[in-house]
Every structure is written in C-alpha cells, then in structure tokens.
KOLBAKE-576532 format. One record per residue (C-alpha): x, y, z negated; residue in three letters. Coordinates in steps of 0.1 Angstrom, whole numbers, plus 5000, padded with zeros to 4 digits. Layout:
KOLBAKE-576532
XYZALA...
END
This chain:
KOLBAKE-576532
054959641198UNK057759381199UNK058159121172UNK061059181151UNK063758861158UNK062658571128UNK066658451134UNK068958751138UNK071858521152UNK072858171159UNK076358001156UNK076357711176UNK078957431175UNK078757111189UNK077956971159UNK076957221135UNK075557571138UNK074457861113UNK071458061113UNK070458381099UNK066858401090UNK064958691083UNK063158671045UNK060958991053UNK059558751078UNK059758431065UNK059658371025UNK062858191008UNK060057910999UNK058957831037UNK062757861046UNK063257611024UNK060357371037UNK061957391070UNK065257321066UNK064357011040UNK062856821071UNK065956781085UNK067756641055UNK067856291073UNK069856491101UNK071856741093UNK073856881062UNK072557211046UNK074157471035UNK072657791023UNK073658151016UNK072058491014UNK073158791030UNK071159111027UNK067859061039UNK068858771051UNK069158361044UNK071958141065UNK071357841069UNK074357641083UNK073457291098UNK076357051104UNK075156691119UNK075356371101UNK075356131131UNK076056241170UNK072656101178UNK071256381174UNK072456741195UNK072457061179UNK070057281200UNK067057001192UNK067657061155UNK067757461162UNK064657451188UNK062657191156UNK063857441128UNK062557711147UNK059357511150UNK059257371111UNK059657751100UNK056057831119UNK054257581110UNK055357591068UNK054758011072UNK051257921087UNK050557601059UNK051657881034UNK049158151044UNK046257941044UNK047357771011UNK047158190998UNK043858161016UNK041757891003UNK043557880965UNK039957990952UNK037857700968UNK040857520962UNK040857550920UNK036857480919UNK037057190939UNK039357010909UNK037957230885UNK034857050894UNK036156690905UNK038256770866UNK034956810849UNK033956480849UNK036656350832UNK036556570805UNK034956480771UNK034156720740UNK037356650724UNK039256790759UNK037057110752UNK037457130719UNK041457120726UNK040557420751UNK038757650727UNK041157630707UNK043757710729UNK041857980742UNK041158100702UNK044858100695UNK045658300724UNK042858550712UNK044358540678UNK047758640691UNK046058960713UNK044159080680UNK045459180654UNK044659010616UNK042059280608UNK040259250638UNK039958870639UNK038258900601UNK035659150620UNK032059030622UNK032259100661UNK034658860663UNK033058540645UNK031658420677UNK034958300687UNK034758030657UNK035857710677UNK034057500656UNK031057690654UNK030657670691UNK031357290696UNK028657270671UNK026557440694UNK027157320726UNK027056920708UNK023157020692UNK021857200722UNK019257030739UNK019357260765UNK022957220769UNK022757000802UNK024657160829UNK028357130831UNK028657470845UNK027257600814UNK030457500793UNK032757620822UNK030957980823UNK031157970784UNK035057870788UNK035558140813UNK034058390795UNK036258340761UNK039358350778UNK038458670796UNK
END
C-alpha cells in the first residue's frame, strides 16, 4: 500500500516557492509548527484550498536556497506530527504528574474555591427543587471543608483529590 503524497505539489522559484499540504495527513496545528521554524528565513503566506493548506515561502535573505527550506519543512512537518501524537499519548500521565507536583501548593482555601466551583456548576445542571432534595445535601461546600479540616483520618492528599473528582463527576 503506497503512502498517499503529504505535499501534493511544489512551486519552486528561485527565491520563493508554494506548497500544498495535505490536512487529512497533517493537522492545520502541526502545519503551522512547521512553517513557524522558518520565520527567521522565509516569508509565510498561507491559504486553504479543499483539503488542502498552501503554504507559499518567499526568502528573506539569498543566504539561504529554496530547496534547503523545502527539504527542512518537509522534515519539521514529521517531526511536530510525531511530537503531536505522543503529546495525544501521554496527556493522562501528563495531567497527574502536575496534578500531583500542583497539590502541594494548594491550601484549604484553593479547595474551598474548587468545591465551590464544582457546587455552582452542580447548581446550574439541577434544577431548584432538586438542589433543596435531602440527596443532595452532601454537596454542602461548607459542610464538607468542615469535614475534611476535623478529620483526623484525613491525611492523604489523594483522599481530597478522589473526593474532588468524584463531585464533579
């Protein structure tokens, strides 16, 4: 099975150039990426067409040729496709690693201002008569800093990020 063609044509000048580059295989973002390497370089210009983004290149200084820009575009767009799939990746371990390094920074008033937050975001799902229900009484922000500040057994930092996680499910 043959690869379908990233860049369906090239222009070339001798000092500019225009490429069309296919966003099925290549996202607008990582297109982007690319090009914004060579912004010491070369001028940018860019335009859509179908499925399609051109990018037109036109040199700054003669220093530099053409075909070295195309030949390091070509290369830039590989290597921010591949930094964008593992970023889709490893987004999980990613969030608990600052969720964690976060958590030490936090104090009771940064998770008061969260379950409230989280509180007023249940209030707006729920309607007026359901908030008032006994079932939902548990959600008293108050009544749970309370709770975690008096527990004794209240040690562990993942306990108040399970609790957190678990009222704004």
């Amino acid at each position: 099975m043959r690869m379908k063609k990233p860049i369906k044509s090239i222009k070339k000048w001798s000092y500019s150039a225009d490429l069309l580059v296919d966003t099925k295989l290549f996202s607008k973002e990582v297109i982007f990426r690319a090009a914004y390497e060579f912004i010491d370089k070369v001028y940018i210009n860019f335009s859509t067409e179908w499925f399609y983004i051109k990018v037109k290149f036109k040199l700054k200084d003669n220093f530099y040729k053409i075909q070295e820009i195309i030949d390091s575009f070509w290369e830039e767009l590989v290597f921010h496709n591949l930094r964008e799939d593992i970023n889709k990746k490893t987004i999980n371990i990613r969030k608990k690693i600052i969720e964690t390094a976060l958590w030490f920074s936090l104090n009771i008033t940064d998770i008061k201002d969260e379950l409230k937050n989280i509180s007023t975001n249940l209030g707006v799902m729920l309607n007026a008569e359901e908030l008032d229900s006994p079932k939902n009484k548990d959600y008293s922000v108050d009544e749970l800093i309370k709770e975690i500040s008096n527990d004794p057994d209240f040690q562990d930092a993942d306990d108040i990020l399970s609790i957190l996680k678990d009222l704004d499910k």
